[in-house]
C-alpha positions, 0 to 999 in steps of 0.5 A: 649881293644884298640879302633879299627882304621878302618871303618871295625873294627867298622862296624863289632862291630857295627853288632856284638853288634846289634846282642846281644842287638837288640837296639839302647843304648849306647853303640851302639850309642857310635860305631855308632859316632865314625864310623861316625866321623872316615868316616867323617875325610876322606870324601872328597867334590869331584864334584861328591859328591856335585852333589850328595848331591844337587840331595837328596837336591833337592828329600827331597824338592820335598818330602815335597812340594808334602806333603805340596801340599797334605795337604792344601786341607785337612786342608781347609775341616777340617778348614771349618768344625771348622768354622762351628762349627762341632759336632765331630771336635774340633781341629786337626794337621797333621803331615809328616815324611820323613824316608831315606833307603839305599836299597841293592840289595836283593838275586834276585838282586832287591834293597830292605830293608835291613834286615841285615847289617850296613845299616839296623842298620843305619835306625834303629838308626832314632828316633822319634827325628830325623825324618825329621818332618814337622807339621801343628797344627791349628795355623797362622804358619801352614805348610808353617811356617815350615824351611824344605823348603825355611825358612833357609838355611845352606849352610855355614856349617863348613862340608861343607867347602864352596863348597855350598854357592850358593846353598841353602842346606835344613834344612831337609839335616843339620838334616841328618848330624848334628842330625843322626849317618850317616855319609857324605859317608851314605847319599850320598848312600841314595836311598830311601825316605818314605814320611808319614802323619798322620791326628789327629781329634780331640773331646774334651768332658767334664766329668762334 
């Protein structure tokens, strides 16, 4: 069977499998690359797409600083209690992951979570590996130790063909195009942001 040439080709491929298989394997994964690599061949950084891409740059920053905000008085409390020698708390970590949606107008004309389509397909294809992550494990690095938000930046992308080198381009934004199946035209259509964290307390008992 020839390989399709169109994005469309491969959006309707890309449905068609998900429906038979309800999960992200190999093949899916397969279509999923070559639609990203194909709409990426034809993407173009208008003035309009670089605002774009510096407006989320700047919403994935905000999401991690109000994270970060969130936790240190946390971690200053659960740091007291292992300084004094808590009877349950042995140890703990935080962890913080920021999901991005691409929300389509529902039948009411409300933007909402897809529940079909290759956008839903698209935030199906973010694993637990790909995740935008921000940890703290009780260590000196702690959270400010963590490249999300001013450590490095990646503004002299190849893809981003020198249109950002005054700019610093998050680490959070090189995860979205290096290490996810989106492609340049999907991020840009991002319109969501779900920020979670999750605290681990810890009690270590011994079985002697």
């Amino acid at each position: 069977m020839p390989k399709p040439h169109t994005t469309q080709q491969l959006d309707r491929l890309i449905i068609s499998h998900w429906e038979h298989v309800h999960d992200v394997d190999d093949k899916l994964k397969e279509l999923l690359s070559a639609r990203k690599c194909k709409m990426n061949s034809i993407f173009e950084w208008t003035p309009e797409n670089i605002d774009a891409l510096l407006r989320l740059n700047q919403r994935l920053t905000n999401c991690f600083e109000k994270v970060r905000d969130e936790a240190k008085p946390i971690i200053r409390t659960l740091q007291k209690r292992l300084d004094d020698n808590d009877t349950f708390l042995h140890d703990f970590w935080i962890e913080a992951k920021i999901t991005p949606y691409i929300y389509v107008p529902n039948e009411t004309g409300t933007l909402a979570e897809p529940e079909t389509g290759i956008e839903m397909i698209l935030t199906e294809s973010v694993s637990e590996y790909n995740v935008l992550k921000i940890d703290y494990i009780n260590s000196e690095e702690g959270m400010d130790g963590m490249a999300y938000l001013d450590e490095l930046n990646w503004n002299i992308e190849p893809h981003f063909e020198g249109k950002f080198f005054e700019h610093f381009i998050s680490q959070a934004i090189h995860d979205l195009y290096d290490h996810m199946y989106w492609s340049f035209f999907d991020i840009l259509k991002i319109n969501q942001l779900c920020t979670e964290m999750r605290v681990v307390y810890q009690n270590f008992a011994g079985t002697g």
